[in-house]
C-alpha positions in Angstrom: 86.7 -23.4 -56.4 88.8 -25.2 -54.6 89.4 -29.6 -54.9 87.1 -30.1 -51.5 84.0 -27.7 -53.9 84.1 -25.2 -51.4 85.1 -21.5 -51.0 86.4 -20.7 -47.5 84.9 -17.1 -47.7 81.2 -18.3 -48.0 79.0 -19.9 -45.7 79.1 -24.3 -47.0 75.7 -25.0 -47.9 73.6 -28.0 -48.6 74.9 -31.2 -49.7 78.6 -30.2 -48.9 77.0 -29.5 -45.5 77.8 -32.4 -44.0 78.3 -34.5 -40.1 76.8 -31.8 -38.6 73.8 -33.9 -36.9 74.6 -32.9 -33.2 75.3 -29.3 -33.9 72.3 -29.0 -35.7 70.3 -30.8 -32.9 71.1 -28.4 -30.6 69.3 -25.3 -31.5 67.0 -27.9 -32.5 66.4 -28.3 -29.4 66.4 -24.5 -28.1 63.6 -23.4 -30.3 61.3 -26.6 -29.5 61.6 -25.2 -26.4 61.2 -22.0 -27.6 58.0 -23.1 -29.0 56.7 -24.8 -26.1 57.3 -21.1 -24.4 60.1 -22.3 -22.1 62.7 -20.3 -23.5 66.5 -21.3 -23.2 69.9 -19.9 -24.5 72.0 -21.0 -27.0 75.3 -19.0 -28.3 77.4 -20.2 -31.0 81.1 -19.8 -30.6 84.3 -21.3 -32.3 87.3 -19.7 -34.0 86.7 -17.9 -37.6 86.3 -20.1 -41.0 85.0 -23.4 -38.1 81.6 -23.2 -40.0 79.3 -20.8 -37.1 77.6 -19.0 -40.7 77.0 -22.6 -42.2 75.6 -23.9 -39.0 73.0 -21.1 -38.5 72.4 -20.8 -42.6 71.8 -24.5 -42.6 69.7 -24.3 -39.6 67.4 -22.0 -41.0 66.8 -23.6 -44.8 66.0 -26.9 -42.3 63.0 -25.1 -40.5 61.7 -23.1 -43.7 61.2 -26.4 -45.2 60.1 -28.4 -42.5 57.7 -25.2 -42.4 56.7 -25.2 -45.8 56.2 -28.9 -45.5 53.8 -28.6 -42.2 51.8 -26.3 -44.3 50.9 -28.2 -47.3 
């Protein structure tokens, strides 16, 4: 590991996930719609090693748990 904990060939995950509130709103967003059975589009781009794995990784550990949470 690096001094900034993290290893540029691996998506970052949890706490060193971090200031990603609006990004993570928006396909937030796309799959309430989803949901609601308006569907929308939502594409991801950015140059390599900007964090588009970490983003979608973090996104999905978020709605498992609120999931798992709505179930119990």
């Amino acid at each position: 590991m690096n001094a900034l904990h993290f290893d540029a060939s691996r998506p970052v995950e949890g706490e060193l996930f971090v200031n990603r509130v609006a990004e993570l709103r928006r396909p937030d967003v796309a799959l309430g719609k989803l949901r609601a059975g308006r569907a929308d589009d939502l594409s991801v781009m950015g140059l390599r090693k900007q964090g588009k794995s970490s983003l979608f990784q973090e996104c999905v550990c978020s709605h498992r748990k609120l999931q798992t949470t709505q179930r119990s």
